[in-house]
C-alpha positions in Angstrom: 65.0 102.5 222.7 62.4 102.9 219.6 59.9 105.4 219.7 56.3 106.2 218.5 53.9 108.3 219.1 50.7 107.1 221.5 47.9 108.5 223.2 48.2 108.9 226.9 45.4 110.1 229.4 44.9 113.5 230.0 43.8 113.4 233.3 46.9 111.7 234.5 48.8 114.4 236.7 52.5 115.7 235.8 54.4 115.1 238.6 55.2 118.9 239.9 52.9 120.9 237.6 49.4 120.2 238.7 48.5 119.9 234.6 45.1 117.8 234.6 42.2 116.9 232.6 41.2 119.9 229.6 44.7 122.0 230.8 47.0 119.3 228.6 50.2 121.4 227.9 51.8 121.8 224.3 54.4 120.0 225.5 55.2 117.8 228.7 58.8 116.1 230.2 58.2 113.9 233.2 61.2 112.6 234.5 64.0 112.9 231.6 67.0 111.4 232.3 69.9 111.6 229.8 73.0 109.3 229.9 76.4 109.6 228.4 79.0 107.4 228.2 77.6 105.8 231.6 77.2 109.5 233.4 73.8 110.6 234.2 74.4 114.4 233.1 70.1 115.4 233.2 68.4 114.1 236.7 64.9 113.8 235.8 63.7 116.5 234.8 60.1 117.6 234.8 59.0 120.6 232.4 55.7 121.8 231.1 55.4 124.1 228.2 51.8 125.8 227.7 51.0 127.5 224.0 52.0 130.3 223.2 54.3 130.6 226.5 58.0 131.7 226.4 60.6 129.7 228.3 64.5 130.4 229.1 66.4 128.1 230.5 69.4 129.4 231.6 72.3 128.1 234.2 76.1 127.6 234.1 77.8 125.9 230.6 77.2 122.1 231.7 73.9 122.5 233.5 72.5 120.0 231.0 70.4 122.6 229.0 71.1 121.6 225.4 70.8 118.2 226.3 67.0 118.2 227.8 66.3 120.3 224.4 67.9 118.3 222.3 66.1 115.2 223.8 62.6 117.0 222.7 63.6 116.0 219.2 65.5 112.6 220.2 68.7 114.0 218.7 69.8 112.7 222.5 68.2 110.1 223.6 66.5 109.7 226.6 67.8 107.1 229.5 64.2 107.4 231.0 61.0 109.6 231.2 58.4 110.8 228.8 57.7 113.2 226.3 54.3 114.4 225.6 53.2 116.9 222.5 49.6 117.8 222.9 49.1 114.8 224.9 50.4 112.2 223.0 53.2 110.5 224.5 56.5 109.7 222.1 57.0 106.1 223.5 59.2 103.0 223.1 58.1 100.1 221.0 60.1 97.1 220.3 60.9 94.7 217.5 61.1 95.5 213.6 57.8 97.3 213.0 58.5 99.4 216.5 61.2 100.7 214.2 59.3 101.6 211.2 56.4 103.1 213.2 59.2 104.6 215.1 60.7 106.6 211.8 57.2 107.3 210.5 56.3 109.3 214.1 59.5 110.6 214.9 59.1 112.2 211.2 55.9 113.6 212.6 57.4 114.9 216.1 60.2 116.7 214.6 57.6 118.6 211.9 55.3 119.6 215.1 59.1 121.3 216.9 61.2 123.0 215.5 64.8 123.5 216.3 66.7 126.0 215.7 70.6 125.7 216.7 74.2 127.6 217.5 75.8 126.3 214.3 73.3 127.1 210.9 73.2 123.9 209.4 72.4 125.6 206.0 73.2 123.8 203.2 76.4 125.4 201.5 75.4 125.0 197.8 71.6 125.8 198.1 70.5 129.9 197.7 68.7 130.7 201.1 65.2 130.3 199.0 66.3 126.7 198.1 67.4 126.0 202.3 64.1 126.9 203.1 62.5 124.8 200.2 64.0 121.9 200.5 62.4 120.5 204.0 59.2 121.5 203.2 59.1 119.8 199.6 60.6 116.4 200.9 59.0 116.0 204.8 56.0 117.7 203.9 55.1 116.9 200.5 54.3 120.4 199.4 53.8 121.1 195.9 57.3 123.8 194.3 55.0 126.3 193.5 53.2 126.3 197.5 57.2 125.8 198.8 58.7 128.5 196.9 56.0 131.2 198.3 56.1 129.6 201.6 59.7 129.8 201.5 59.7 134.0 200.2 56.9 134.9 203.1 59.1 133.1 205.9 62.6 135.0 204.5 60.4 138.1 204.3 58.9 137.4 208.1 62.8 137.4 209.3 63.5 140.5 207.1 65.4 138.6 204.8 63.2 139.9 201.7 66.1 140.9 199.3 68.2 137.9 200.1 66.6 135.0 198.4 69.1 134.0 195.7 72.0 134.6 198.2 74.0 131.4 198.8 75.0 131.3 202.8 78.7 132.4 202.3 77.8 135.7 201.1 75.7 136.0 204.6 76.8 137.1 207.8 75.8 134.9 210.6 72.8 136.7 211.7 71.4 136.4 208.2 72.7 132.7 208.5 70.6 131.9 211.7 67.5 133.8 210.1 67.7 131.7 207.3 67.5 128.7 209.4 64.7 130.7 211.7 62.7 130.8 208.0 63.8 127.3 207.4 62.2 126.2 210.8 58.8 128.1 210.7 58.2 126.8 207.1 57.7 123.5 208.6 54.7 125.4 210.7 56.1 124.0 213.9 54.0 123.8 216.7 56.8 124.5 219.0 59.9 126.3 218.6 63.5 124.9 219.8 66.3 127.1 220.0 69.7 126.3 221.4 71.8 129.2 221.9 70.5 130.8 218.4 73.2 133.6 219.0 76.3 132.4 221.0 78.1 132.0 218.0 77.8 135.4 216.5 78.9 138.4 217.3 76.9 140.8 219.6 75.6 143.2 216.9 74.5 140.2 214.3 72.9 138.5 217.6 71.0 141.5 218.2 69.6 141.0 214.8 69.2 137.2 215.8 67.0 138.4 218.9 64.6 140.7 217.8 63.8 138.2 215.2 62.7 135.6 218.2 61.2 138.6 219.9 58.9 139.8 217.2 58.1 135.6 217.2 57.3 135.9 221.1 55.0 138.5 220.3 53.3 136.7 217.2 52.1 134.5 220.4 54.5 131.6 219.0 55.4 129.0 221.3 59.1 128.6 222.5 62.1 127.0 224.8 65.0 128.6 224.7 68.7 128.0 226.1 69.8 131.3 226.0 73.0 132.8 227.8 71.0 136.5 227.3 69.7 137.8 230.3 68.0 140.7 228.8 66.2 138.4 226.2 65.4 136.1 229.3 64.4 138.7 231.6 62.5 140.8 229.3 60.6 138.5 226.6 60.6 135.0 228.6 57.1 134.3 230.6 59.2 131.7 232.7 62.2 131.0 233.2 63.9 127.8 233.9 67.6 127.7 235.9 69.2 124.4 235.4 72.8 123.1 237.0 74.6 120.0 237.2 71.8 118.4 235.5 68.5 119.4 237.3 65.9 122.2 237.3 67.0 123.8 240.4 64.4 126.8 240.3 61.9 127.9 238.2 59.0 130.5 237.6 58.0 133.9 236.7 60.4 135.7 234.6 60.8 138.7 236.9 60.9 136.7 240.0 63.5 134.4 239.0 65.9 137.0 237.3 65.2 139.7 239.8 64.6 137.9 243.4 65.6 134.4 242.9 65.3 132.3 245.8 68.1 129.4 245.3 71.6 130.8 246.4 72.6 128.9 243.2 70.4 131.2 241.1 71.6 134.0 242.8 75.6 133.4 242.5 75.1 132.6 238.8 72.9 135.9 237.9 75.2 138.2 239.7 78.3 136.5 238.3 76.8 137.1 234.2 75.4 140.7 235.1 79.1 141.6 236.5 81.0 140.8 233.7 
């Protein structure tokens, strides 16, 4: 399945969200279906993501949550469904130049969402200036000069001013996941990805992790997030999202979903994490 980026109508409604004509969300997914190795492990799915909004998703490990947001960015591809960024629909298109148009827009769609993930992909050998460099100088064409201050203003946004010429080794792994935070807003991402930014770092370097993404929240940034932390959920989240086995099962207002859910699904999973 190639993909490119075409306009679609705006007036055509979302199945399950209502969106229509002068409301087009940042981002849309009608239908997604994910396949792997012949199991369908994400049921069509329908999302909608407005600017500036803050979404959780949470649910059970194998709820499918990683792979719906890592299908935003085609790093899993989608079986079926669409996916819309400001409208404009990321569609297949076949045959030789389907696949060059395909590279060209994909290389626009990942620029317009960021992602952010568990593991920090930083390159070992590169200072944390230089990680946050690179990208910008070879996707976006940016001059060294423009990169490089680019580069120190997103380090000093994730409080990271002081840590420039440090290589990722002599990080700790919050620093390591700010780094790629910096990394990702550099790009100036329309959207922000992240998948589980802190589940591989211990609870005090998380909370650094966190208040990072919650200052970003406040900033009015726009973001998805697979989280496994209630609090962050519950407290920064405008809606939240509860996935398992592979479909939305309910979804709304932050409070209402994390304090009176409706789903006895929802209900067993939030009172299993908040007795631990």
């Amino acid at each position: 399945m190639n993909f490119s980026v075409h306009n679609t109508p705006l007036d055509t409604p979302v199945p399950g969200t209502g969106s229509t004509a002068g409301t087009a969300p940042i981002l849309e997914l009608r239908d997604i279906r994910i396949e792997y190795k012949g199991h369908e492990v994400v049921h069509g799915v329908s999302l909608t993501v407005q600017r500036g909004e803050v979404i959780a998703l949470i649910g059970p490990s194998g709820a499918g949550k990683s792979s719906l947001l890592r299908s935003i960015n085609f790093l899993e591809q989608p079986s079926a469904g669409q996916i819309l960024v400001n409208g404009q629909q990321v569609q297949g298109q076949a045959g030789r130049r389907g696949a060059i148009a395909r590279n060209k827009a994909l290389a626009t769609h990942r620029r317009d969402v960021g992602m952010v993930f568990q593991q920090f992909n930083l390159f070992p050998h590169l200072t944390a200036l230089e990680n946050v460099v690179l990208a910008q100088v070879h996707s976006l064409g940016r001059n060294k000069d423009e990169a490089v201050a680019r580069a120190r203003q997103e380090l000093a946004h994730v409080g990271l001013t002081g840590h420039e010429d440090k290589y990722p080794a002599k990080c700790s792994g919050g620093q390591q996941q700010r780094i790629a935070i910096a990394r990702a807003l550099a790009m100036d991402p329309q959207l922000m990805l992240f998948d589980e930014p802190t589940s591989s770092l211990d609870p005090e370097l998380g909370v650094e992790v966190l208040n990072t993404m919650k200052r970003l929240a406040s900033e009015g940034m726009t973001m998805l997030v697979v989280t496994h932390e209630m609090h962050f959920a519950e407290d920064v989240a405008d809606r939240v999202v509860f996935m398992a086995d592979g479909a939305v099962v309910e979804e709304g207002p932050a409070e209402q979903v994390m304090l009176h859910p409706a789903s006895e699904r929802a209900k067993t999973f939030l009172s299993a994490v908040r007795g631990r």
